[in-house]
C-alpha positions as CSV (number, residue, x, y, z in Angstrom):
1,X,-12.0,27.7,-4.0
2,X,-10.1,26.9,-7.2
3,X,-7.9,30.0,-7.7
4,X,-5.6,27.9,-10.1
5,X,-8.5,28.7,-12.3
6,X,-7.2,31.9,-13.4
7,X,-3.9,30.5,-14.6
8,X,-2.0,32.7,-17.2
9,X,-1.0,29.4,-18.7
10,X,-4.7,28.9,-19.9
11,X,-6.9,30.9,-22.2
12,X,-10.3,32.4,-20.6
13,X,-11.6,30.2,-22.6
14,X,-10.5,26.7,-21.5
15,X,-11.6,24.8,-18.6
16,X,-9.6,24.6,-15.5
17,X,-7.8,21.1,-16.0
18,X,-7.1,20.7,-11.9
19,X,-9.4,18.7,-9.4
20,X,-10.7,21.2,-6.2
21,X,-8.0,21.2,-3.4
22,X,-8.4,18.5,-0.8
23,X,-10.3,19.2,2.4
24,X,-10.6,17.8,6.2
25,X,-13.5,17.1,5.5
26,X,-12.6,14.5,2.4
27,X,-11.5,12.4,5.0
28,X,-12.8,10.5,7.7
29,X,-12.9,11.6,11.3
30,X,-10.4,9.6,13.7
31,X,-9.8,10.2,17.6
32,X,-6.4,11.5,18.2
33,X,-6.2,9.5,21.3
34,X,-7.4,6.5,19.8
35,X,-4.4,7.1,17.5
36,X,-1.9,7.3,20.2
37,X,-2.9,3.3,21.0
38,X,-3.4,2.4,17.5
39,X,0.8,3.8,17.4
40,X,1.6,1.5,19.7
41,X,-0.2,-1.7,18.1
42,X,1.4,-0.5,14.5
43,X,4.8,-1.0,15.9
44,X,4.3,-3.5,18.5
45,X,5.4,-6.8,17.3
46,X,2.9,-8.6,19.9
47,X,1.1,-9.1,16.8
48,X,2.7,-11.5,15.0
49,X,2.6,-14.9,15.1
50,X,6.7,-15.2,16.6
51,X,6.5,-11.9,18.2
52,X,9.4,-10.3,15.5
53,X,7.5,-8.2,13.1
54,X,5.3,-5.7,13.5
55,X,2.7,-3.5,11.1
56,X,5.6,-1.1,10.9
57,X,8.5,-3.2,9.6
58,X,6.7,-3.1,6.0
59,X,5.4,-0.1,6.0
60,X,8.5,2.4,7.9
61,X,7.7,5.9,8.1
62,X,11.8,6.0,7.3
63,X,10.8,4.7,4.0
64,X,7.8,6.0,2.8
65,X,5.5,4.3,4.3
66,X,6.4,1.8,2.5
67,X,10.0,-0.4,2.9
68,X,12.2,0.2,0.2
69,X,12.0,-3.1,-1.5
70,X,10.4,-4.5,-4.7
71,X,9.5,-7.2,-2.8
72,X,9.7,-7.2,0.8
73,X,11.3,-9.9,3.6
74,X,8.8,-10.7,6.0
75,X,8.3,-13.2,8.8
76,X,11.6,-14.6,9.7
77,X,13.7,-11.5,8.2
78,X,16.3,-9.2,10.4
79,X,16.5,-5.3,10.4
80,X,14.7,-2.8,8.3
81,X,13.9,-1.7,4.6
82,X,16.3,-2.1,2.3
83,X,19.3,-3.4,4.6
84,X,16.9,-6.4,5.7
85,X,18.5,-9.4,5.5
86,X,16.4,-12.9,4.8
87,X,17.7,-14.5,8.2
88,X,19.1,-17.9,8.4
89,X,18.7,-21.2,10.3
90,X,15.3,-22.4,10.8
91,X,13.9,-19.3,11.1
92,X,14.9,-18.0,7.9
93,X,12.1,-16.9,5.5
94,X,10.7,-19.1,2.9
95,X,9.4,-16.8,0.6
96,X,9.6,-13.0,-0.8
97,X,6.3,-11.2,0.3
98,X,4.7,-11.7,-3.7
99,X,4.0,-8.1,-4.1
100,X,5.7,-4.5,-2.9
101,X,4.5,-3.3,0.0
102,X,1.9,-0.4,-0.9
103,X,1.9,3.3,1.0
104,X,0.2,4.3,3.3
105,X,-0.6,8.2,2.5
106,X,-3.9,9.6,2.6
107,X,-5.9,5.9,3.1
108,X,-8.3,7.8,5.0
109,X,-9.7,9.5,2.6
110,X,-13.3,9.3,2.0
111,X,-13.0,8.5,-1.5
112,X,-11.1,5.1,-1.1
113,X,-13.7,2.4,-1.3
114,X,-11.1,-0.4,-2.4
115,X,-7.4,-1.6,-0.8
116,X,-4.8,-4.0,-1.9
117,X,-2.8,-4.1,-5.6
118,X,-6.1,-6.4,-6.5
119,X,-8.6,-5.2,-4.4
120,X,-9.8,-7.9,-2.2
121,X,-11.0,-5.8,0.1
122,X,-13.9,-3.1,-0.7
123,X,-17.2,-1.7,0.5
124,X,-19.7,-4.3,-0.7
125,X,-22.8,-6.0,1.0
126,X,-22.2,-9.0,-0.7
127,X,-21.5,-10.7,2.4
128,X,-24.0,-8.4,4.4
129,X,-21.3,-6.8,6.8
130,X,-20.3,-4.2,4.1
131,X,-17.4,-5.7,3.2
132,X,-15.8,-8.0,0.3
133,X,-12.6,-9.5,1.8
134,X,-11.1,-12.7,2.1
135,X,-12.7,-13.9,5.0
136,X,-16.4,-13.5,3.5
137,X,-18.8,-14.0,6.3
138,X,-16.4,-14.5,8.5
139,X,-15.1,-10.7,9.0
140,X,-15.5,-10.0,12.4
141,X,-18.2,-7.8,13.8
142,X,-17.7,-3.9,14.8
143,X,-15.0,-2.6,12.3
144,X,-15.1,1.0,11.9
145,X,-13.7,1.5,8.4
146,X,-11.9,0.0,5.4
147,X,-8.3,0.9,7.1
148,X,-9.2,-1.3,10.1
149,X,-10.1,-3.7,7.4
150,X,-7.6,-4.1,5.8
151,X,-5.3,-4.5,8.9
152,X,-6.8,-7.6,9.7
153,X,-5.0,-9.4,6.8
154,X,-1.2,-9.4,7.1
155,X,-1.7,-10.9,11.1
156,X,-3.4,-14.3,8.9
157,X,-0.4,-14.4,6.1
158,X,1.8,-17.0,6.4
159,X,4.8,-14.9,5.0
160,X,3.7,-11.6,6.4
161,X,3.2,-11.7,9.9
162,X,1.7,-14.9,10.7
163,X,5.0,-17.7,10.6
164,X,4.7,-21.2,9.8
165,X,2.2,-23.5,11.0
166,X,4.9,-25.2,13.1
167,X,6.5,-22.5,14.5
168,X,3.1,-20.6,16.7
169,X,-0.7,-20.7,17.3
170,X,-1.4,-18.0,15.6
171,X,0.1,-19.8,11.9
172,X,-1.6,-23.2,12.7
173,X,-5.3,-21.4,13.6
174,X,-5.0,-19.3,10.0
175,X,-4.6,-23.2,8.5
176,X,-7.7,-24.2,10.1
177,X,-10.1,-21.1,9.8
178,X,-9.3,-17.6,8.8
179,X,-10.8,-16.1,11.3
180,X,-9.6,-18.3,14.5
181,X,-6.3,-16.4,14.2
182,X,-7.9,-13.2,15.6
183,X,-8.9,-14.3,19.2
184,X,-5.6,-15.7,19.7
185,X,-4.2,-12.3,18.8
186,X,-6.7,-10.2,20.8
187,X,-6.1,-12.5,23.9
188,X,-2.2,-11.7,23.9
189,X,-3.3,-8.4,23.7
190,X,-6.1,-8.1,26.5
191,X,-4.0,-9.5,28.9
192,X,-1.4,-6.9,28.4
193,X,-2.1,-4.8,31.6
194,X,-0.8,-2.2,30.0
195,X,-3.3,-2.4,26.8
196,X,-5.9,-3.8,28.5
197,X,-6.1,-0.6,30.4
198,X,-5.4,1.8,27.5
199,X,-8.1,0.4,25.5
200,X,-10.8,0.2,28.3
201,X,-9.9,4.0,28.5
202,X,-10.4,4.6,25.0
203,X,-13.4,2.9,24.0
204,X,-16.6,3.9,25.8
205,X,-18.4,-0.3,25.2
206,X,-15.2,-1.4,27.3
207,X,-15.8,-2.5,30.7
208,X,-13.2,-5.2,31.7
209,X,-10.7,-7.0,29.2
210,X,-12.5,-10.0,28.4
211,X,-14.8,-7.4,26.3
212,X,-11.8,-5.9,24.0
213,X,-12.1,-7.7,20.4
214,X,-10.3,-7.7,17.5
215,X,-12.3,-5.1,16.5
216,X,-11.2,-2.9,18.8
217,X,-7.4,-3.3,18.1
218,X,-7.6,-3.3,14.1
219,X,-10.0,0.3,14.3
220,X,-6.9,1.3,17.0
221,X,-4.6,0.3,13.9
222,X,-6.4,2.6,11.6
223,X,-7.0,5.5,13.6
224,X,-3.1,6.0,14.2
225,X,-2.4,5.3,10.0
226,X,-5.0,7.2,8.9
227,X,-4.1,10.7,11.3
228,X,0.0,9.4,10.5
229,X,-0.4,9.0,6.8
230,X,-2.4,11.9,6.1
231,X,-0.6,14.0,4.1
232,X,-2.3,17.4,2.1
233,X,0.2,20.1,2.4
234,X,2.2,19.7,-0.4
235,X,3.6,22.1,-3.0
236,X,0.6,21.0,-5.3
237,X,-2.1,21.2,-1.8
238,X,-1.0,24.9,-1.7
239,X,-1.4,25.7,-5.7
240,X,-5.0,24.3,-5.5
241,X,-5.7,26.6,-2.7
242,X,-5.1,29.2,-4.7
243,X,-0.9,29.8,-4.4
244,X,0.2,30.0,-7.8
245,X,3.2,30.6,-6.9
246,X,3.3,27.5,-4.6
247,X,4.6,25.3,-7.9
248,X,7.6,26.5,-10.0
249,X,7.6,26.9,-13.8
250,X,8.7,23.8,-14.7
251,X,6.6,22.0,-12.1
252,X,3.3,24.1,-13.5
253,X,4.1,22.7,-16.9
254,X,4.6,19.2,-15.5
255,X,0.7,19.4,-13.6
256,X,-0.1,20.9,-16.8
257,X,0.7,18.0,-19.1
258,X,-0.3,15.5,-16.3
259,X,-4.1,16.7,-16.0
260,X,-3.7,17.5,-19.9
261,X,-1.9,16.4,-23.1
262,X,0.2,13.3,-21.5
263,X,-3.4,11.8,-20.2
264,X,-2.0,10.6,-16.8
265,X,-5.0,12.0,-15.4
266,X,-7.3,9.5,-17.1
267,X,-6.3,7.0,-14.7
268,X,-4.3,9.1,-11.7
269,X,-7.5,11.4,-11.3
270,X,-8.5,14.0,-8.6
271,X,-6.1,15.7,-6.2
272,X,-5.0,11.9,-5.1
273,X,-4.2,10.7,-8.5
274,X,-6.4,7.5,-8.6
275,X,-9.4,6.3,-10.4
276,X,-9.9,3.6,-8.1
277,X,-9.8,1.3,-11.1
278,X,-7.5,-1.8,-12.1
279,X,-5.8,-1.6,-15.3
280,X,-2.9,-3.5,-17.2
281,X,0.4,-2.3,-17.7
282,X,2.4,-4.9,-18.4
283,X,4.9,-5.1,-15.7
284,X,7.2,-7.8,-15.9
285,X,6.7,-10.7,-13.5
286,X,9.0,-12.4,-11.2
287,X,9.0,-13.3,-7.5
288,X,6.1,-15.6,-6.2
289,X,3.6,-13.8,-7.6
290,X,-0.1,-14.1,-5.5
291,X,-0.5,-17.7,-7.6
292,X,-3.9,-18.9,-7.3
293,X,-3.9,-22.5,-5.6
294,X,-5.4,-24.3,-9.5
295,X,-2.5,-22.6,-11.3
296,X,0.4,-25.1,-13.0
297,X,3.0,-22.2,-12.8
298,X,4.3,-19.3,-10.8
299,X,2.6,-16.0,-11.8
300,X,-0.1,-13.3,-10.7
301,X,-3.0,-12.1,-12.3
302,X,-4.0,-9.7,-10.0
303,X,-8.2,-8.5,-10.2
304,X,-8.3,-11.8,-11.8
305,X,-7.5,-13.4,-8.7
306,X,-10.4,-11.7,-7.1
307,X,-12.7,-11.5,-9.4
308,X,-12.5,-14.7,-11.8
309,X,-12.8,-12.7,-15.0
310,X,-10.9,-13.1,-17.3
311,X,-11.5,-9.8,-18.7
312,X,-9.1,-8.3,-15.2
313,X,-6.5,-10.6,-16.1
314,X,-3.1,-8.4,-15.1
315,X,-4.9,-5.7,-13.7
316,X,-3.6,-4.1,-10.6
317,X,-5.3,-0.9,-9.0
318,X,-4.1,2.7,-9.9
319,X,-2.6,3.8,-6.8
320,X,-2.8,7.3,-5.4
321,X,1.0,9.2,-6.0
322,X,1.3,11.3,-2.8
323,X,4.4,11.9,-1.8
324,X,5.1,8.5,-4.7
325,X,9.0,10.4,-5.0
326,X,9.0,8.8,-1.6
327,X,7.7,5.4,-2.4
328,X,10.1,3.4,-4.4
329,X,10.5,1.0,-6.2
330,X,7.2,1.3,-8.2
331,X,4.3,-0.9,-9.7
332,X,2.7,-3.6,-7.9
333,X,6.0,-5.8,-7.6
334,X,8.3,-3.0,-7.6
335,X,9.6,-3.5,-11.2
336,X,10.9,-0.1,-11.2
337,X,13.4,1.9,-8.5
338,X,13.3,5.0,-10.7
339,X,10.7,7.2,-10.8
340,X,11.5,8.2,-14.2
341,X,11.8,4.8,-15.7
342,X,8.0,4.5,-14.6
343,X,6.7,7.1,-16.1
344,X,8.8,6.2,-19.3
345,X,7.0,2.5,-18.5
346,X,3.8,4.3,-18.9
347,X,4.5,6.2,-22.1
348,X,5.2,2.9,-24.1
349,X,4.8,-0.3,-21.8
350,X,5.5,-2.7,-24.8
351,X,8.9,-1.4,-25.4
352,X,10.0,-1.3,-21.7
353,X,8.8,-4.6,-20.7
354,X,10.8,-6.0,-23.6
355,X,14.1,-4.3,-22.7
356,X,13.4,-4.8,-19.0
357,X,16.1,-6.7,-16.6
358,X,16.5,-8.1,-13.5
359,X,18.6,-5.2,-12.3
360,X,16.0,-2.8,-12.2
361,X,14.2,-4.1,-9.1
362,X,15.4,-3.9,-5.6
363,X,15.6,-7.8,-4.4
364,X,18.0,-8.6,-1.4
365,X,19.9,-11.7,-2.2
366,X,18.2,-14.7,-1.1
367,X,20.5,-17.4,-2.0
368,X,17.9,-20.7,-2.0
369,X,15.7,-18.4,-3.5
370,X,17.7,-17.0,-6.1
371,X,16.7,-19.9,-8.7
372,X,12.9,-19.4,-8.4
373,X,12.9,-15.6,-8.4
374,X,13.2,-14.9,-12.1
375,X,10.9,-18.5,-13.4
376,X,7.6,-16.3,-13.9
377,X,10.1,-13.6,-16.5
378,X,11.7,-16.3,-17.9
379,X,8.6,-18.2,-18.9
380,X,7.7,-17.6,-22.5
381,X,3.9,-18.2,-22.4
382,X,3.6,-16.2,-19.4
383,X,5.4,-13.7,-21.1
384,X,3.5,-14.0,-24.2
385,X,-0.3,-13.9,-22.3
386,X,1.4,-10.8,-20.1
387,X,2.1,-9.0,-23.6
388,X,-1.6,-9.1,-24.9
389,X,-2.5,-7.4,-21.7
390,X,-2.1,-3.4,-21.7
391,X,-4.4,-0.6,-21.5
392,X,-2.3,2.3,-22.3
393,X,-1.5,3.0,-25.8
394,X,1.8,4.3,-26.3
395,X,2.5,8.5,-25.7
396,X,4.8,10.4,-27.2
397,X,6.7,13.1,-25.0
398,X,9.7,14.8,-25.1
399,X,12.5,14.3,-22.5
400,X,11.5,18.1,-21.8
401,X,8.0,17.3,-20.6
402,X,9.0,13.8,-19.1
403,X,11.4,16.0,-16.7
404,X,8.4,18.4,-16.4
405,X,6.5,15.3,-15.1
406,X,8.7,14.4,-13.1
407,X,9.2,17.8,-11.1
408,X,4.9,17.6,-10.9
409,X,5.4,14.5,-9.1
410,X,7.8,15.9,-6.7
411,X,5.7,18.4,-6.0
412,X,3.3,15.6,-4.7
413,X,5.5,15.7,-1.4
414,X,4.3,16.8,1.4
415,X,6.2,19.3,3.7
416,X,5.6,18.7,7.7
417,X,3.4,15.7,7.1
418,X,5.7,13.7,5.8
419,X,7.8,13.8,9.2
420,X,4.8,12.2,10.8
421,X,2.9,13.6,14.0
422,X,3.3,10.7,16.5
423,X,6.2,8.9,15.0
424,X,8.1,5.9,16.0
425,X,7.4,5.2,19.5
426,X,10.3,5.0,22.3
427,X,8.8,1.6,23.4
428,X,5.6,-1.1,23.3
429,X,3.6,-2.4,26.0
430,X,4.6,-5.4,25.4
431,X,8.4,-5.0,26.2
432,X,9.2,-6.4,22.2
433,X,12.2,-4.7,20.6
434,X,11.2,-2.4,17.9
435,X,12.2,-2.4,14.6
């Protein structure tokens, strides 16, 4: 299958550096109608604890998948990606969203056993349900995959989707319980006519609407991102397959150095670019940060949080770089809104965390929280124990090859997939203006 093999740019007798070209069947199989009411929920806001944000205000197919921002406004924010303003009056949000909104592309690939910046949710049968996650033995019964998983999270967070305690039921059950926020969410949904009905249709153990569960809605969820999301026809799908002239010169040399001599591949490995690890790359820190509740000070040390080893403090998971030209601002907090100045971040992390400033993230002005943004940069200790952690040694490339590198990673794009299949829907069952 791996016509790239015969590449003029390689002796006979080298190996082929380039992973085999991604396949259907790499990913898991999802029900295209099932997706059509999973579209709905993503962008229904019927979801949220105040009814005003839904799945899709964070992550906007008119951004990526993603929304735009190093750190995102959630709950209590107006309008969408990187014109969305903090709100005001009571309402108003209290806190940045502590990390950058991760894309959505290809998440339903087989290969992805782990989700979040730090991981908290994998395949695991440490809780005998198959899943690690937040909620321990608490994760509700009958989820299909990791996806649907995953999408059980942001409807429990305070600053995500959930709201303040004060403000709904759904906040003030994720204070008590973890998982006494889903029923309340599943009951505004089953007594939607309109879902009630539509999800009766589409699941064959569905009867009347006092059977629909959570379950139900969150595998709905992850049907629709997984078919959206999926995205394998890009410039670099077609050279695996065996179009070599799918890439140009300079974007051959780019996949040449990035599966070679600049070592990106060591952690961005396979045709998604991802090991599936955590590693440390010394991204400055600012914003809330996920602090864990024992900490004195405001910072995040990622796999640490998760894990309680010391040995993944600052570690964030590689993440996979389909269509990442797309994606910005980059790293886990969004240090970065260039492209290029992340990949320069990678060649010598010491030197651009040292030279790093606040102007190089994408942070909507938040005046009453413009005094706390920056405490976590501007703390020397933090700073210091940040510094010891990296796991890239420096590389030395040329501005040639780092523009070479650059078109690679454009060529990571994809073509018709990226303008969705379903898209934004005209309107929700539940009447809720969409974003």
């Amino acid at each position: 299958m791996i016509a790239c093999a015969g590449l003029v740019a390689f002796a006979p007798a080298h190996a082929n550096p380039f992973p085999p070209a991604l396949q259907s069947s790499d990913f898991l199989d999802f029900d295209d109608d099932l997706a059509k009411l999973g579209q709905l929920l993503f962008f229904d806001p019927i979801l949220s604890g105040n009814r005003n944000i839904s799945c899709a205000t964070c992550h906007s197919p008119d951004h990526g998948s993603s929304d735009g921002l190093s750190l995102g406004i959630g709950e209590g924010g107006v309008g969408l990606g990187p014109k969305r303003s903090p709100g005001q009056g009571a309402s108003r949000i209290r806190k940045r969203i502590p990390r950058n909104a991760p894309a959505l592309w290809n998440l339903g690939a087989r290969q992805f056993k782990t989700l979040f910046h730090d991981g908290r949710v994998s395949h695991s049968d440490i809780y005998d349900n198959g899943f690690s996650t937040p909620a321990q033995e608490w994760l509700p019964e009958g989820l299909d995959n990791l996806l649907a998983v995953q999408a059980l999270f942001p409807l429990t967070a305070q600053f995500e989707m959930a709201g303040d305690p004060l403000e709904n039921e759904i906040a003030g059950a994720a204070y008590d319980r973890i998982d006494a926020v889903w029923p309340i969410v599943t009951k505004r949904v089953r007594t939607n006519p309109e879902y009630a009905g539509m999800l009766i249709a589409a699941y064959d153990d569905l009867d009347d609407p006092l059977d629909i569960s959570i379950a139900h809605i969150v595998n709905a969820i992850a049907a629709f991102e997984a078919l959206e999301f999926q995205s394998i026809d890009s410039p670099f799908d077609a050279f695996l397959a065996g179009d070599l002239d799918a890439l140009n010169d300079e974007q051959r040399a780019g996949a040449e150095l990035f599966y070679g001599k600049a070592g990106c591949s060591d952690c961005h490995a396979g045709a998604l670019q991802t090991d599936h690890e955590f590693h440390a790359l010394m991204l400055p820190h600012f914003g809330p940060g996920r602090t864990r509740r024992w900490d004195t000070i405001v910072r995040d040390v990622g796999r640490m949080g998760v894990s309680d080893r010391l040995q993944d403090a600052y570690r964030f998971r590689t993440p996979s770089l389909r269509n990442v030209a797309l994606t910005a601002p980059y790293g886990h907090n969004g240090a970065y809104m260039s492209l290029e100045a992340m990949v320069r971040h990678h060649l010598n992390p010491r030197a651009s965390f040292e030279a790093w400033s606040p102007d190089q993230a994408r942070l909507p002005a938040v005046a009453w929280l413009a005094a706390s943004d920056f405490l976590p940069f501007e703390d020397k200790r933090e700073r210091a124990r940040l510094a010891r952690r990296a796991d890239l040694a420096p590389q030395q490339l040329s501005d040639a090859e780092i523009e070479q590198i650059l078109a690679f990673l454009h060529a990571l794009t994809g073509r018709e997939s990226i303008e969705g299949r379903l898209g934004r829907p005209d309107r929700v069952p539940s009447g809720l203006e969409i974003d």
